[in-house]
Chimera marker file (.cmm) of the C-alpha trace (Angstrom):
<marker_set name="trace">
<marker id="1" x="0.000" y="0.000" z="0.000" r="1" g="1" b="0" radius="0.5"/>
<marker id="2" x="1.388" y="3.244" z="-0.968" r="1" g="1" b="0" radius="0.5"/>
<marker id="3" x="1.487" y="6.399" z="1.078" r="1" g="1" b="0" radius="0.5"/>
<marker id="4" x="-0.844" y="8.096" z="-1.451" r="1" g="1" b="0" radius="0.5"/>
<marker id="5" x="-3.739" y="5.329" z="-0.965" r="1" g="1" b="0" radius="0.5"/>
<marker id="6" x="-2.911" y="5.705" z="2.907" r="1" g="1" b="0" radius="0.5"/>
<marker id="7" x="-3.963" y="9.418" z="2.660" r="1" g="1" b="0" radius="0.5"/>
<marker id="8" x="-6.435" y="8.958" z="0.213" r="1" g="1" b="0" radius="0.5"/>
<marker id="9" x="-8.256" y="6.638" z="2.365" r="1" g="1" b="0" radius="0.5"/>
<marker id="10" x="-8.049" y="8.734" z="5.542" r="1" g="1" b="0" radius="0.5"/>
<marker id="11" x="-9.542" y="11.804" z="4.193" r="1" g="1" b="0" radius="0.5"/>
<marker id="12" x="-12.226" y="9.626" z="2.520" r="1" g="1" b="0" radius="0.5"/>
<marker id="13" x="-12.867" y="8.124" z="5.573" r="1" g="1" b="0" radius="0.5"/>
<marker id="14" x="-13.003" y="11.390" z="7.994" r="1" g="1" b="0" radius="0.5"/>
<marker id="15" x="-15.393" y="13.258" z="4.890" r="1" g="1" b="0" radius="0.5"/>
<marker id="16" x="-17.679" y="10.139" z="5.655" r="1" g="1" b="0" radius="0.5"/>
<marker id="17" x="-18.038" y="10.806" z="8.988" r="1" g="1" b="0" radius="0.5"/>
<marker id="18" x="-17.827" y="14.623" z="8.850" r="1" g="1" b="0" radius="0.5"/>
<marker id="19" x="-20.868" y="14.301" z="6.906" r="1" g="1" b="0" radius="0.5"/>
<marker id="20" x="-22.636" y="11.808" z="9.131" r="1" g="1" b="0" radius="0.5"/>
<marker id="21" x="-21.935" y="13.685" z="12.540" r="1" g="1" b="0" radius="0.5"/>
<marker id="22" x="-23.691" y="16.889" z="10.188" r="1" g="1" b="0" radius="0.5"/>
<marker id="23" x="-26.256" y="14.607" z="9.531" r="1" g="1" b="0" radius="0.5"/>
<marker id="24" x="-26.496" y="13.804" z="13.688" r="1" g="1" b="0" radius="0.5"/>
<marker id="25" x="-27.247" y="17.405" z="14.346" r="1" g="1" b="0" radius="0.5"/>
<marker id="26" x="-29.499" y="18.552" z="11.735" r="1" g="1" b="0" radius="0.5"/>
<marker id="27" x="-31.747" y="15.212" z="12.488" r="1" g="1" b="0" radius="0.5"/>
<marker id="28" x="-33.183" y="14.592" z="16.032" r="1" g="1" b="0" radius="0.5"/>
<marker id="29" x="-34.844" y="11.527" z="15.315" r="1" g="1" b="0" radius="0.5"/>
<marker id="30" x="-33.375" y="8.638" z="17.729" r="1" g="1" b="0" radius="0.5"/>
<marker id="31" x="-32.818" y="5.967" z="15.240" r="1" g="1" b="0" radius="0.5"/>
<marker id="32" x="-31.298" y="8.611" z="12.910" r="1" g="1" b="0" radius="0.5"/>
<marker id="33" x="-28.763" y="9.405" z="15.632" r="1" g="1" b="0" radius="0.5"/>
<marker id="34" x="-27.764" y="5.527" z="16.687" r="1" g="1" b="0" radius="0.5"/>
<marker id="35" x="-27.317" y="5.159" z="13.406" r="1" g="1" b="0" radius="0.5"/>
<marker id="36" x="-25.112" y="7.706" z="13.040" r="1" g="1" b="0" radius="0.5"/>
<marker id="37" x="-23.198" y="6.977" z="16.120" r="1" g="1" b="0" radius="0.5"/>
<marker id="38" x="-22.619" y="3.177" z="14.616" r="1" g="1" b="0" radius="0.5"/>
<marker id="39" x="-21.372" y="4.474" z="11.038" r="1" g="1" b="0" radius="0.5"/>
<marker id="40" x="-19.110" y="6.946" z="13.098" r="1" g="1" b="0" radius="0.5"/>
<marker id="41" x="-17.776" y="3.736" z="14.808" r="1" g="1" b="0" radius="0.5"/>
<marker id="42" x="-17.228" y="1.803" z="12.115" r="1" g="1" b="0" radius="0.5"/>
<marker id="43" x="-15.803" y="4.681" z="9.919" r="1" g="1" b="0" radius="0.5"/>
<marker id="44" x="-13.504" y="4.787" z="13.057" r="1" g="1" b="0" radius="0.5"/>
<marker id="45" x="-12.327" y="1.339" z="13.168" r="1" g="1" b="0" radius="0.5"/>
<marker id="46" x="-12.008" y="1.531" z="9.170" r="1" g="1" b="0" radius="0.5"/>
<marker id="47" x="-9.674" y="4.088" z="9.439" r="1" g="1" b="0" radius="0.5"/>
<marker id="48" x="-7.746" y="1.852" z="12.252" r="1" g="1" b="0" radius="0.5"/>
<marker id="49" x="-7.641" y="-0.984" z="9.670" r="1" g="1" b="0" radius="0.5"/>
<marker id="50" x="-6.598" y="0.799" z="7.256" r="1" g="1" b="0" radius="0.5"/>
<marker id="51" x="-3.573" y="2.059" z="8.811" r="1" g="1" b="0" radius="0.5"/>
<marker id="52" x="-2.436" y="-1.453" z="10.272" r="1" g="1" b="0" radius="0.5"/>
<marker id="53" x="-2.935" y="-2.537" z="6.856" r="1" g="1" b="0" radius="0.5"/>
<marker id="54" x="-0.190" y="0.095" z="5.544" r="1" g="1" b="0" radius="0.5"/>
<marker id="55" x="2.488" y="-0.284" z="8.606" r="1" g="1" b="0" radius="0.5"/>
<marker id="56" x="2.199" y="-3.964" z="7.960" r="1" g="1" b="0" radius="0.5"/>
<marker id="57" x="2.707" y="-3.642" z="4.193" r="1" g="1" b="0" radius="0.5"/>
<marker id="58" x="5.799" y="-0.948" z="4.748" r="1" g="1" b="0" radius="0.5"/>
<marker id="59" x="7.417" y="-3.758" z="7.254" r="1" g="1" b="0" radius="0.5"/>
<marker id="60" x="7.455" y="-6.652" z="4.566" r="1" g="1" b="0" radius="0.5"/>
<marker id="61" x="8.662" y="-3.722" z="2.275" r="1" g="1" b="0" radius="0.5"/>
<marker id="62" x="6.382" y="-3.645" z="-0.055" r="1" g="1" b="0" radius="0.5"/>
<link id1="1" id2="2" r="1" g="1" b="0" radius="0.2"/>
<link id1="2" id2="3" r="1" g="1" b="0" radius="0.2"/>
<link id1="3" id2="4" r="1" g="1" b="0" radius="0.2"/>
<link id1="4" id2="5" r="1" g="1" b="0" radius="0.2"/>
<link id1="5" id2="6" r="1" g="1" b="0" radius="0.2"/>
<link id1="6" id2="7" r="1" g="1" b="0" radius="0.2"/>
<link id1="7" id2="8" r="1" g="1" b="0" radius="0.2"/>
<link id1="8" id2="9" r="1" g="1" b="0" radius="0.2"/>
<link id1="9" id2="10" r="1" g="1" b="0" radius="0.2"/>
<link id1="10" id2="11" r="1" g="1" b="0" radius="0.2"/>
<link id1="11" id2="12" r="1" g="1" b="0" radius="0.2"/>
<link id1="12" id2="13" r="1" g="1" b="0" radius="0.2"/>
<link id1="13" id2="14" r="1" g="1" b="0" radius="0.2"/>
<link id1="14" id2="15" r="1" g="1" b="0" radius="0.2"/>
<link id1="15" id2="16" r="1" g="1" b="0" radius="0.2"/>
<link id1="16" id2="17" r="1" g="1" b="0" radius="0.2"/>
<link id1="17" id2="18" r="1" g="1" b="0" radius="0.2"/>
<link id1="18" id2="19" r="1" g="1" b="0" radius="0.2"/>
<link id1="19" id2="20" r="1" g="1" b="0" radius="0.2"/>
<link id1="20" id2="21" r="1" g="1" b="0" radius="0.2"/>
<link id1="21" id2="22" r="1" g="1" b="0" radius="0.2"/>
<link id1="22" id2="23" r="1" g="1" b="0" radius="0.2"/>
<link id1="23" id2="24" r="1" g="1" b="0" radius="0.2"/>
<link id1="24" id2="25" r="1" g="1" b="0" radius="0.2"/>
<link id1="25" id2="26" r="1" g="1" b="0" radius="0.2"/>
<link id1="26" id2="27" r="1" g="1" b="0" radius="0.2"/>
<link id1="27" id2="28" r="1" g="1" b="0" radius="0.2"/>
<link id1="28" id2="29" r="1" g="1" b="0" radius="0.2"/>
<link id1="29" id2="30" r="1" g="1" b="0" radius="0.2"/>
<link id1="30" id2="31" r="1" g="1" b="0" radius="0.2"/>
<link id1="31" id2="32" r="1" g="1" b="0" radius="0.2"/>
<link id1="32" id2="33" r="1" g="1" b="0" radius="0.2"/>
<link id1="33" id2="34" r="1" g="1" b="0" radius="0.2"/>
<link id1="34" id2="35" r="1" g="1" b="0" radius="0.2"/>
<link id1="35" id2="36" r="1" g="1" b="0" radius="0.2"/>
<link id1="36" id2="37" r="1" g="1" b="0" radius="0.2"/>
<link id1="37" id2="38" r="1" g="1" b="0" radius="0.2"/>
<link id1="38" id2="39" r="1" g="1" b="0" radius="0.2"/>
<link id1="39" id2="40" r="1" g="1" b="0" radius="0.2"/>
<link id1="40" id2="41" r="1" g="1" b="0" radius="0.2"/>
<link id1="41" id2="42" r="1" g="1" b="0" radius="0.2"/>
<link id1="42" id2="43" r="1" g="1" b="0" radius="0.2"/>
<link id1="43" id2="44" r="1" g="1" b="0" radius="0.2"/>
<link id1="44" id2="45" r="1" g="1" b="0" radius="0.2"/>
<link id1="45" id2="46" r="1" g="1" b="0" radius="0.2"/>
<link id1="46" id2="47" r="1" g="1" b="0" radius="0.2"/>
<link id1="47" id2="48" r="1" g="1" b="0" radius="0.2"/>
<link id1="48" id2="49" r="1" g="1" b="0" radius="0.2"/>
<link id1="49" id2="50" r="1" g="1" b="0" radius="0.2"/>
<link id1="50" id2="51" r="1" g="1" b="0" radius="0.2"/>
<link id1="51" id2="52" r="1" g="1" b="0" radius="0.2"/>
<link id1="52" id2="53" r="1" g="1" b="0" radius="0.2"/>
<link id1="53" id2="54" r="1" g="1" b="0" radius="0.2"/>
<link id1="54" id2="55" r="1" g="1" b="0" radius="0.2"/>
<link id1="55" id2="56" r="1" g="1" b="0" radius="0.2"/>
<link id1="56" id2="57" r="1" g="1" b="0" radius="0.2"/>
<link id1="57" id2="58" r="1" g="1" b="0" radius="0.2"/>
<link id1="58" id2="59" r="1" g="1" b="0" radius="0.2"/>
<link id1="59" id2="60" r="1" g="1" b="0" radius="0.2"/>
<link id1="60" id2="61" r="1" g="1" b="0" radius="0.2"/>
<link id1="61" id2="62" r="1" g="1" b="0" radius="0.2"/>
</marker_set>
């Protein structure tokens, strides 16, 4: 994985859940905010992955 991909999928990533936490304030609804809250997560632990992924892939030198 190269550094560009790296970057590119962080800022994909925090867009998503810029625009979902938008989304969590302009709506009020309770299932419209869990929901929210669980994309936020997962967008979260994405990003996590995503970054293990590319220090693992820089160690076996790819």
């Amino acid at each position: 994985m190269k550094k560009s991909e790296l970057i590119f999928e962080i800022i994909t990533s925090v867009i998503v859940a810029l625009i979902f936490i938008v989304a969590f304030v302009l709506n009020r609804s309770a299932i419209g905010s869990i929901g929210t809250i669980i994309i936020v997560l997962l967008d979260g632990i994405n990003i996590i992955r995503v970054i293990l992924k590319y220090r693992s892939s820089k160690k076996s030198g790819q």
